[in-house]
N, C-alpha and C positions, 0 to 999 in steps of 0.2 A: 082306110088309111090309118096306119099305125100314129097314136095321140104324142104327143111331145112330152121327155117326160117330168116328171114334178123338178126336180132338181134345176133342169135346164129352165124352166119355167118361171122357177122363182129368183132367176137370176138379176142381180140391177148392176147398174154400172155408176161409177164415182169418176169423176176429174181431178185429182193429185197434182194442184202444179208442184214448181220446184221440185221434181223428183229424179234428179240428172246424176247423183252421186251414192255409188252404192252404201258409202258410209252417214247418209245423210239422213233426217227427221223426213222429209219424204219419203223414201225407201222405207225405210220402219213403217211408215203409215202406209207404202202401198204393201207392202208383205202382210202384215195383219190383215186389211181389208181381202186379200187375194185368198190367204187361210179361211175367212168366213164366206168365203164364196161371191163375192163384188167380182166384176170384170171392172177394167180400168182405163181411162187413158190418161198416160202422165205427160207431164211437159216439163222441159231443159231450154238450160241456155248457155251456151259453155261458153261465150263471152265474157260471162258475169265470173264461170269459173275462172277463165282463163286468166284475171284483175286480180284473183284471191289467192293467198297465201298456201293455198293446198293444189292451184292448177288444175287445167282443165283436163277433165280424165275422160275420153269420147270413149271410149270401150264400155265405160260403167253404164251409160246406156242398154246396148245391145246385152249385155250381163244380165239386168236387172231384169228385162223383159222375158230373158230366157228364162232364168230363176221365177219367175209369176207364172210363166206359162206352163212349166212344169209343176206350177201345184195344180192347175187343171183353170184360171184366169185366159178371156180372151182379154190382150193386153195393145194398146196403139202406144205409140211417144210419137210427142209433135216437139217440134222446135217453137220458141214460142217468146220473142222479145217484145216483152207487156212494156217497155218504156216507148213503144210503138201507138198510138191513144185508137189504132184498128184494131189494134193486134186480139183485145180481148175478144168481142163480138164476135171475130174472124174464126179464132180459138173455139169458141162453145159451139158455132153451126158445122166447124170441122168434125168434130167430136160429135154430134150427133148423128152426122151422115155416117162415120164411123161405127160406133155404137152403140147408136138409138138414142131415147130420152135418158137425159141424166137423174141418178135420182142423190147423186152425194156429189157435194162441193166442197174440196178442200185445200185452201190456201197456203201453201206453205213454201214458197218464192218469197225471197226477201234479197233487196237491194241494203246492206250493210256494209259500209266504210265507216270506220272513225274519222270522226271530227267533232270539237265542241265550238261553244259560242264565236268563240276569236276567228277560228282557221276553218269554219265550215265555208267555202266555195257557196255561190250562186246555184251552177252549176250540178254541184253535190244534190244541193237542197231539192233542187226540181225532181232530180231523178230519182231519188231516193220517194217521193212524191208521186212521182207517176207509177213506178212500181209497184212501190206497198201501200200505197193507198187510192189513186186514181182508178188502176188495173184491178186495185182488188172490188170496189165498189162495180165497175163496168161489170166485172165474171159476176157477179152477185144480180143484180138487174139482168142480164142474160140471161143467168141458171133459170133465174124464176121465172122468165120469158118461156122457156119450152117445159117446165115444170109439168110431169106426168098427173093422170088424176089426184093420184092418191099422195101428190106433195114431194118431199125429200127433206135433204139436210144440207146444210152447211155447217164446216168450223173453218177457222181462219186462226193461224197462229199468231199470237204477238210477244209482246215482252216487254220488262220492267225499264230496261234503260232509256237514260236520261243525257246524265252529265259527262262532257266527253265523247258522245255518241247520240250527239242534238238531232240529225236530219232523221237518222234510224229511230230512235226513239221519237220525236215528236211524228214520224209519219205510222206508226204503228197504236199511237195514242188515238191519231185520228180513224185508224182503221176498227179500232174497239166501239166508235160513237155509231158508226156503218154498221156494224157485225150486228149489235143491240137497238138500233133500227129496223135493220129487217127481218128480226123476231117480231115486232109489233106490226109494220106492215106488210109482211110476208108471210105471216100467220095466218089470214084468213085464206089460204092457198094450199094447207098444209103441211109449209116449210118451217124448220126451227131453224134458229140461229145462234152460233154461241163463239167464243173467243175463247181458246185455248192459251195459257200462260205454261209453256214445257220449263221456266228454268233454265241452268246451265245444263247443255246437251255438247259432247266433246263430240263433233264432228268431222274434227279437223284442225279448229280453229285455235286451241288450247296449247300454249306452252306447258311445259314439265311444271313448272312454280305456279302457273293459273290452275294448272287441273289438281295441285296439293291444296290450292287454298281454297278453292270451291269444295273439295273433297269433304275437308276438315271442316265448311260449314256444313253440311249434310245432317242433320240428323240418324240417319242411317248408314251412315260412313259409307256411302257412295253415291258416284253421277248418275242421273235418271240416263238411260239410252233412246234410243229412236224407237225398238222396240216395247218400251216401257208408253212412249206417247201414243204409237201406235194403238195400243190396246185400248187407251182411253180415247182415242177419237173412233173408233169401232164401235165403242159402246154410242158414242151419240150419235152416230150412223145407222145405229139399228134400231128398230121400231121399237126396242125396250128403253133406248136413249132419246127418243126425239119430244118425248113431253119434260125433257130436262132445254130450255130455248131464254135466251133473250141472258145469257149468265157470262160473266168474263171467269174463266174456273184455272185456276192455279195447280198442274197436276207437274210438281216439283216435289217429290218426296218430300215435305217438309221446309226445304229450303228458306222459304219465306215467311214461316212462320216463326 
């Protein structure tokens, strides 16, 4: 019987949520990991698109999968409404009956509406809550429930704000104290952990005068893109990046500095 061959062998697979839009920090990170030879399965929610200023684009799905598949990725997309408090668990034993064991987790689903102190909603606050940090903690405790011998990786993406954007910012504060948790208890498994800080990434979301004046803070006189985060969460994906664990790492061109 003809052996299987190396290539196909040293194949692993990642879980990409939020990866529903092709112009999006998802997609970036599922293309880069697809280029290094990861299989994939992503998850959308065109709900969440459909609330947001750019609309919900269902095509971009079927796009994005075809574009992975064509670099040579076996690619799944699940639907997947994490303000659901099933949805995670349900999500990771789908994905493995799909794909086998996971050996990369990457967060990049984010419930964000503006609101500050005065006019943030109940309401807001919860969901924003269940999303970015309830669902992301569940997939975290999951992943590492079916955790292969030889361990994996997680990153999870967050961000600086605060003021004006209370629910998003404090739920994504609290998903950085998770992320750096389970680098220390999820280490003897394997697994590294780390919190990825992208900066301003124009996804969509950017007026003509917000994308001038993030520009103009750059140091490098331009917006990082999804392909730019992309690379950097490859790298703590790969077994040259996984004794980099337990860091919240700011990969903004400069930006914040």
């Amino acid at each position: 019987m003809a052996s299987t061959p190396p290539d196909v062998m040293a194949r692993n697979t990642a879980l990409v949520t939020g990866a529903g839009r092709l112009a999006g920090i998802g997609a970036g990170i599922a293309r880069q990991l697809a280029a290094e030879g990861w299989d994939l399965v992503l998850t959308y929610w065109q709900d969440y698109d459909a609330r947001m200023p750019w609309g919900s684009q269902p095509d971009d799905v079927v796009r994005l999968t075809a574009e992975l598949e064509a670099i040579g990725a076996q690619v799944h997309a699940l639907a997947a409404d994490l303000q659901d408090p099933e949805a995670a668990e349900r999500l990771i034993a789908e994905a493995t009956v799909l794909a086998g064991p996971l050996h990369g987790l990457v967060l990049s689903h984010a419930e964000s509406v503006d609101s500050g102190i005065l006019d943030t909603t109940l309401e807001a606050f919860e969901r924003h809550f269940a999303v970015n940090t309830r669902a992301s903690w569940q997939l975290i405790a999951a992943f590492a429930g079916q955790a292969p011998h030889d361990g994996g990786a997680i990153v999870a993406l967050t961000s600086d704000h605060t003021a004006f954007n209370l629910p998003y910012g404090a739920s994504k504060g609290a998903l950085d104290r998770i992320v750096i948790a389970a680098a220390r208890e999820l280490g003897p498994l394997g697994i590294s952990a780390n919190v990825l800080n992208p900066g301003p990434i124009d996804t969509g979301w950017m007026s003509r005068e917000v994308r001038e004046e993030l520009t103009a803070r750059q140091p490098g006189g331009r917006l990082g893109t999804p392909a730019d985060i992309g690379a950097t969460v490859a790298f703590l994906l790969s077994p040259a990046g996984r004794w980099v664990s337990g860091q919240l790492i700011k990969a903004d061109g400069g930006f914040s500095a």
